[in-house]
RODO-2510 file (C-alpha; in nm, 4 decimals, decimal comma):
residues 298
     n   res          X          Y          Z
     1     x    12,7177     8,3773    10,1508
     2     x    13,0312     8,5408    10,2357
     3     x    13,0610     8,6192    10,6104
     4     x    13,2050     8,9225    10,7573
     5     x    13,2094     8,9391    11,1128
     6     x    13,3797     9,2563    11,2947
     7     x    13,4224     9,2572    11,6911
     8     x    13,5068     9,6019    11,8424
     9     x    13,6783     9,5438    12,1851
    10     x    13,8026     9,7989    12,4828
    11     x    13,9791     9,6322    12,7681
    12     x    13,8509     9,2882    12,7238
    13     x    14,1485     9,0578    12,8638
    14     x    13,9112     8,8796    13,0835
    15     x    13,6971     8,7804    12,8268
    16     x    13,8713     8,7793    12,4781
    17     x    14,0139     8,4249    12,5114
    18     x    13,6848     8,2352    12,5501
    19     x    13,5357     8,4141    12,2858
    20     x    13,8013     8,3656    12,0813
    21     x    13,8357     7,9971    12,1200
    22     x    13,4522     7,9832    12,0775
    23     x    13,4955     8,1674    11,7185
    24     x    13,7626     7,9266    11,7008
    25     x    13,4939     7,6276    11,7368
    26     x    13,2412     7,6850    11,5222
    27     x    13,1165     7,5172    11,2484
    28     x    13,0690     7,7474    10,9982
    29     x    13,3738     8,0539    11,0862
    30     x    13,3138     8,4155    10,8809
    31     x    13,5148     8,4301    10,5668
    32     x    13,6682     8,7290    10,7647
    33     x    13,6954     8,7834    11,1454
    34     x    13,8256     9,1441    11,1824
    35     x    13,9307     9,1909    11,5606
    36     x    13,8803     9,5945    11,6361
    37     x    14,1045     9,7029    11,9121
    38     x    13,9404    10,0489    12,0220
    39     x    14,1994    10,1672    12,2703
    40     x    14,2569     9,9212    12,4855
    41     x    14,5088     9,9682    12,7830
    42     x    14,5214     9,5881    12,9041
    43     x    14,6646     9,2769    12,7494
    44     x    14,3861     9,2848    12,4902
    45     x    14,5026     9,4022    12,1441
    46     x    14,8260     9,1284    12,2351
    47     x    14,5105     8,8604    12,2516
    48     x    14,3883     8,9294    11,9422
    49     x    14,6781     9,0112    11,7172
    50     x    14,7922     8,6649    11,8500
    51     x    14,4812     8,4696    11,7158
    52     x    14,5290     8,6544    11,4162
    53     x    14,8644     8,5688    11,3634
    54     x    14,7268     8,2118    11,3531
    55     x    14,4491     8,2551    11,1589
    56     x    14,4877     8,3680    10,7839
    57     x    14,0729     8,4410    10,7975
    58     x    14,1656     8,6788    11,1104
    59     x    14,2759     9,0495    11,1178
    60     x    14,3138     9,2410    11,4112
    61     x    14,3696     9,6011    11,3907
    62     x    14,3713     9,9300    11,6125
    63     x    14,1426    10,2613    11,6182
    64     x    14,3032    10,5737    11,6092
    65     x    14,4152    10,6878    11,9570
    66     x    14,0727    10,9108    12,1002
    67     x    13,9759    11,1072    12,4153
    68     x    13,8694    10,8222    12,7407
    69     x    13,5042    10,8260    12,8344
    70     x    13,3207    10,7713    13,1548
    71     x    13,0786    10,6380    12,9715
    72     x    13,1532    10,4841    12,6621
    73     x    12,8622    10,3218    12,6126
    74     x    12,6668    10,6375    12,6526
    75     x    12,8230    10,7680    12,3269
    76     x    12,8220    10,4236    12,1390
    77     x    13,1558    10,4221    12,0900
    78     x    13,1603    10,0283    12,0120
    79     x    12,9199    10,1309    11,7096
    80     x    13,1341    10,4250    11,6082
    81     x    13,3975    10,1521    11,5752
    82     x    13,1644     9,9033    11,3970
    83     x    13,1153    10,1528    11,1522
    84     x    13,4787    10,2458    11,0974
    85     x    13,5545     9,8837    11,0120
    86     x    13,2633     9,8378    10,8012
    87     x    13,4236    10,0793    10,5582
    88     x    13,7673     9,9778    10,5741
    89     x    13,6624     9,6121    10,4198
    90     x    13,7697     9,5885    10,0895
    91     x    13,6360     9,2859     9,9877
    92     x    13,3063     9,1744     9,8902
    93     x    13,0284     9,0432    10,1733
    94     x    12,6877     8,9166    10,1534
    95     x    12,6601     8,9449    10,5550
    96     x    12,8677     9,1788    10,7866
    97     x    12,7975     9,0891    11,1318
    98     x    12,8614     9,3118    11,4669
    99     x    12,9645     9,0482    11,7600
   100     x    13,0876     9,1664    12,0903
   101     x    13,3916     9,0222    12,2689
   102     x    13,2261     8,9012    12,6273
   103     x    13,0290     8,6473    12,4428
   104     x    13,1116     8,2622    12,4609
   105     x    12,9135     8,1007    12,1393
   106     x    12,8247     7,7504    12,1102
   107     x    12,9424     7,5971    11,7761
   108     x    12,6804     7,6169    11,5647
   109     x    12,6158     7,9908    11,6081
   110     x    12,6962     8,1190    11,3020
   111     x    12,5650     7,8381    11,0742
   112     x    12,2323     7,8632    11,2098
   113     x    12,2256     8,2302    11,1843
   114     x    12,3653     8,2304    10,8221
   115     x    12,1676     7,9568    10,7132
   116     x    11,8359     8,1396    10,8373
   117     x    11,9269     8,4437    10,6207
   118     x    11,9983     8,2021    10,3427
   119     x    11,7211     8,0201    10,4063
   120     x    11,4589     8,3343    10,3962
   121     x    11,5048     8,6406    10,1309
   122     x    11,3181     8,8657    10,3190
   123     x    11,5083     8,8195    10,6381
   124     x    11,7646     9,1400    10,7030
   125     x    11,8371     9,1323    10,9908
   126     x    11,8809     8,8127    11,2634
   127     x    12,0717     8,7169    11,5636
   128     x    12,1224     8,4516    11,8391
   129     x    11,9022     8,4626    12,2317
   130     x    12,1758     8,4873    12,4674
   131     x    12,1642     8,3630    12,7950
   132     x    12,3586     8,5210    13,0993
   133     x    12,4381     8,3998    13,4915
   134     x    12,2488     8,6609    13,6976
   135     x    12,3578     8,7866    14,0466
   136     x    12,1916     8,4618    14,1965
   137     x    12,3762     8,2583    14,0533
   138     x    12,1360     8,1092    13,8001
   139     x    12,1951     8,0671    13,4186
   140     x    11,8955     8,2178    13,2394
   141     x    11,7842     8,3654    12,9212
   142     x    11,7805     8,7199    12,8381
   143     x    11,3972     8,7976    12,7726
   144     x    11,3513     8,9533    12,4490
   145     x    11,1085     9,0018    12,1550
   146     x    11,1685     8,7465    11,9305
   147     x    11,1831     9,0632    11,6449
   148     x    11,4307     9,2121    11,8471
   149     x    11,7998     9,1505    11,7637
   150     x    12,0797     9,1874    12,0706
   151     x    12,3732     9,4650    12,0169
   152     x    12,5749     9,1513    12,1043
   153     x    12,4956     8,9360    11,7663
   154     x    12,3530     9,1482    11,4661
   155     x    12,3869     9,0048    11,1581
   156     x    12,2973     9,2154    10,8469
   157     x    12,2505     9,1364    10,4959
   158     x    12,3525     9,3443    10,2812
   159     x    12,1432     9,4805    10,0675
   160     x    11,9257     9,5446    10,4382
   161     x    12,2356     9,7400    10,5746
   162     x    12,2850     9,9669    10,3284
   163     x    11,9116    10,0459    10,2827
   164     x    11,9156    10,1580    10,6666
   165     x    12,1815    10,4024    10,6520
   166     x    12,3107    10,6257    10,7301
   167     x    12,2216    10,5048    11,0853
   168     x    12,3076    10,7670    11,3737
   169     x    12,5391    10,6249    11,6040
   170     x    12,3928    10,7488    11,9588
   171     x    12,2184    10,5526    12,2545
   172     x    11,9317    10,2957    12,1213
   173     x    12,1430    10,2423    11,8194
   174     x    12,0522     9,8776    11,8514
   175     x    11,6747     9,9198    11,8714
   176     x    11,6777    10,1757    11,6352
   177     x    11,8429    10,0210    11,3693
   178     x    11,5873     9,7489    11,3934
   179     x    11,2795     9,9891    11,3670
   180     x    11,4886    10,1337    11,0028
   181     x    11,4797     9,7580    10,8876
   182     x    11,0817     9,6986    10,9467
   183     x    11,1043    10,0359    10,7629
   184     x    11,2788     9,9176    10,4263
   185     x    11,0340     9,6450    10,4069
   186     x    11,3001     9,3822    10,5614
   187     x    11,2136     9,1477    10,8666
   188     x    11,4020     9,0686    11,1850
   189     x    11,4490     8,8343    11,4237
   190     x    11,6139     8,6338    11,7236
   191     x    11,6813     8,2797    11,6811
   192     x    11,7525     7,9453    11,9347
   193     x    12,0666     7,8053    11,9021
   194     x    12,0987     7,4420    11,8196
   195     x    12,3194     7,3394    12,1343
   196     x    12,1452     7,5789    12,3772
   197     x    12,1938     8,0027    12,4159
   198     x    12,5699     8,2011    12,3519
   199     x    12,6482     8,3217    12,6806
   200     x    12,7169     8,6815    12,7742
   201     x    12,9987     8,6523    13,0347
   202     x    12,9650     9,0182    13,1620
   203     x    12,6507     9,0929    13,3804
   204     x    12,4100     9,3683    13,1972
   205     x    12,5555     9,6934    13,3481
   206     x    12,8488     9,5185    13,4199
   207     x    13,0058     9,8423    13,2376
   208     x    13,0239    10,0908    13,5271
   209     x    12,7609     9,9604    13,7703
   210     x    12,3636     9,7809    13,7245
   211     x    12,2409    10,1644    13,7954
   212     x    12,4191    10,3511    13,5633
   213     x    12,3078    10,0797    13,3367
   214     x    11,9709    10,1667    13,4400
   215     x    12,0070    10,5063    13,3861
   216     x    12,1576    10,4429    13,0391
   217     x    11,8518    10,2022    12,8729
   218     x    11,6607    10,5354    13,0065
   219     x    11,8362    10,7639    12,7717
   220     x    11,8159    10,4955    12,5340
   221     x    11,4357    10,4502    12,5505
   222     x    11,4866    10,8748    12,4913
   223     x    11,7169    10,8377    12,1832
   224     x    11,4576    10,5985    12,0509
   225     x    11,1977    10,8543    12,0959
   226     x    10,9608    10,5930    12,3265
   227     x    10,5957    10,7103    12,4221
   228     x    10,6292    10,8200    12,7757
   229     x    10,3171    10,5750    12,8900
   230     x    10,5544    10,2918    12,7735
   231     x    10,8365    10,4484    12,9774
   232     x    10,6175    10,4489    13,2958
   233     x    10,4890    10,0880    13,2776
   234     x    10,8490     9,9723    13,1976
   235     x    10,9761    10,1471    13,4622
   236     x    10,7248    10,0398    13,7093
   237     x    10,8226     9,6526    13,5081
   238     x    11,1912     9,7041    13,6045
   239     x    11,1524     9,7440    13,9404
   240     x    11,0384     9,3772    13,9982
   241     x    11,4115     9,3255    13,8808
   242     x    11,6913     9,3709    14,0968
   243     x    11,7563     9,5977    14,2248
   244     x    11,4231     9,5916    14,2938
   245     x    11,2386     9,9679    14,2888
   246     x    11,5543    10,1784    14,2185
   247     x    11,6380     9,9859    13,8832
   248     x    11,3194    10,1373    13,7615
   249     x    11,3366    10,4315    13,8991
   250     x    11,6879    10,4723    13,7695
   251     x    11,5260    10,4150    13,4397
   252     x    11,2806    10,6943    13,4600
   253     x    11,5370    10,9215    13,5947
   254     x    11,7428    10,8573    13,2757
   255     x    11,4625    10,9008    13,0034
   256     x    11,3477    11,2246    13,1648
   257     x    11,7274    11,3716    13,2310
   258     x    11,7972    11,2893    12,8653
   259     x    11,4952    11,4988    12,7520
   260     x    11,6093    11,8036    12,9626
   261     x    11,9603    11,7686    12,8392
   262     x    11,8317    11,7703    12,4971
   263     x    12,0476    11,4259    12,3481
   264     x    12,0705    11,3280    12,0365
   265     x    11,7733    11,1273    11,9478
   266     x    11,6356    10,9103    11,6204
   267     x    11,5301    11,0697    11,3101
   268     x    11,1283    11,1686    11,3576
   269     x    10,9818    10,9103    11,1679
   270     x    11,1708    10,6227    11,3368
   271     x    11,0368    10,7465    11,6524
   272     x    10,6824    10,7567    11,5157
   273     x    10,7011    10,4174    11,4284
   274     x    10,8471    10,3376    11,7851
   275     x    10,5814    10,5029    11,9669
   276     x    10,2733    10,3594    11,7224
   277     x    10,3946    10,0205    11,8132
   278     x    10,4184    10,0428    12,1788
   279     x    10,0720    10,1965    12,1860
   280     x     9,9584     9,8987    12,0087
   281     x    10,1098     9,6464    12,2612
   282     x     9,9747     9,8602    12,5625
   283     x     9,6337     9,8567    12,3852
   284     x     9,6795     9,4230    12,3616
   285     x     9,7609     9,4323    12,7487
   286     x     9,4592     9,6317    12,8594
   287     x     9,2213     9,4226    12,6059
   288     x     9,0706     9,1280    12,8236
   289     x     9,1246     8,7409    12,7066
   290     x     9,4210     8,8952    12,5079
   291     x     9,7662     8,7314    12,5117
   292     x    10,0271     9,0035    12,7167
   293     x    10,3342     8,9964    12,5082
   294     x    10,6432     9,1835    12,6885
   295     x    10,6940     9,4762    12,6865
   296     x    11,0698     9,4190    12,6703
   297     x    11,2878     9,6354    12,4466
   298     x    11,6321     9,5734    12,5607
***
């Protein structure tokens, strides 16, 4: 399989080097490793044109100068970006992965996520746990379905990607993309690295603060068009997590002003298929002496 793998970056000095040399480690590298500076003001683009320059597999470009954000995030700017590249390779792929810049992966990250899709015809879509050092200090993994595929690592064969678009690029883009895939009859999944978890060096809502981050998975669970007795019982979930009751109520607050401010949201069926499957799951937690998956989605 040829491997593309494009990594859309704003202001990532801090982190940019260990990914880098991480990329650098691996096993199996992508055939091409295109570097996407999207208006960076730090040291970053300098990073990356760097690597490039001693790589010949690397390329490390800049976006067109745009209008700064408070929240850029909010408007999934990184997947505007992913996008843009996407259609400026001119060369042939079999996978084009999206990998984000504040990851450090262990070495055999992309051979065991290539070799799964080469492994199984009727996977589309697949990507790597990740693991992250929460505000107490402790390393942990990020709890996920295992169907569902982190923004951070999405790897997408091709045939799968272009039978999912044209794929809005608003909040939930990640989860929504995923629902598209089940969709065109392709499977997902998450997958355990051989030499342990990538780790995501920035903190979830590490962006502009844990409760605007809050705030934001509410407007994503909006986007996504989620049933609103799955919003309650994953807000009420979320405040067990610090910060204890205001992360969930954060969450609320988001999914509820997004619906008065009337943002964008999936196409109709997407979110019919979102909301069938979460009344499913809520149906397995309230059956007795049945298994209680999570009721995770982020």
């Amino acid at each position: 399989m040829h491997v593309v793998a494009i990594v859309p970056f704003l202001n990532e000095e801090r982190f940019l080097p260990a990914f880098l040399e991480s990329i650098e480690a691996q096993t199996r590298r992508p055939d091409l490793l295109l570097l996407v500076d999207d208006g960076s003001t730090d040291g970053s683009y300098g990073i990356a044109s760097g690597f490039a320059r001693r790589h010949d597999w690397v390329t490390a470009v800049q976006r067109p100068p745009r209008a700064q954000e408070r929240d850029r995030l909010a408007t999934a700017a990184e997947y505007v970006a992913f996008q843009w590249a996407v259609a400026s390779v001119d060369e042939p792929w079999d996978v084009i992965a999206k990998l984000d810049g504040d990851l450090q992966l262990t070495p055999r990250t992309l051979e065991t996520i290539v070799g799964e899709l080469e492994r199984d015809p009727g996977l589309g879509l697949a990507g790597s746990y990740l693991s992250e050092v929460g505000g107490d200090g402790v390393l942990g993994r990020l709890k996920i379905r295992p169907e569902h595929v982190h923004g951070a690592t999405k790897f997408y064969r091709r045939e799968c990607y272009e039978a999912i678009q044209p794929m809005p690029a608003i909040l939930g883009w990640d989860m929504i993309d995923e629902i598209k895939v089940e969709m065109a009859g392709w499977r997902t999944q998450s997958f355990a690295m051989p030499e342990g978890d990538p780790l995501h060096m920035r903190l979830r809502g590490g962006h502009s603060g844990l409760l605007r981050g809050f705030r934001r998975w509410g407007e994503g669970a909006w986007a996504m068009g989620e049933h609103p007795l799955h919003v309650l019982l994953h807000g009420f979930q979320r405040m067990s997590d610090p910060p204890k009751a205001i992360g969930g109520l954060n969450y609320m607050f988001g999914w509820a002003s997004a619906g008065l401010r009337r943002l964008p949201r999936a196409e109709p069926e997407v979110r019919a298929v979102v909301r069938r499957g979460q009344l499913k799951r809520i149906g397995r937690r309230l059956t007795p002496g049945r298994s209680r998956p999570s009721t995770s989605t982020s």
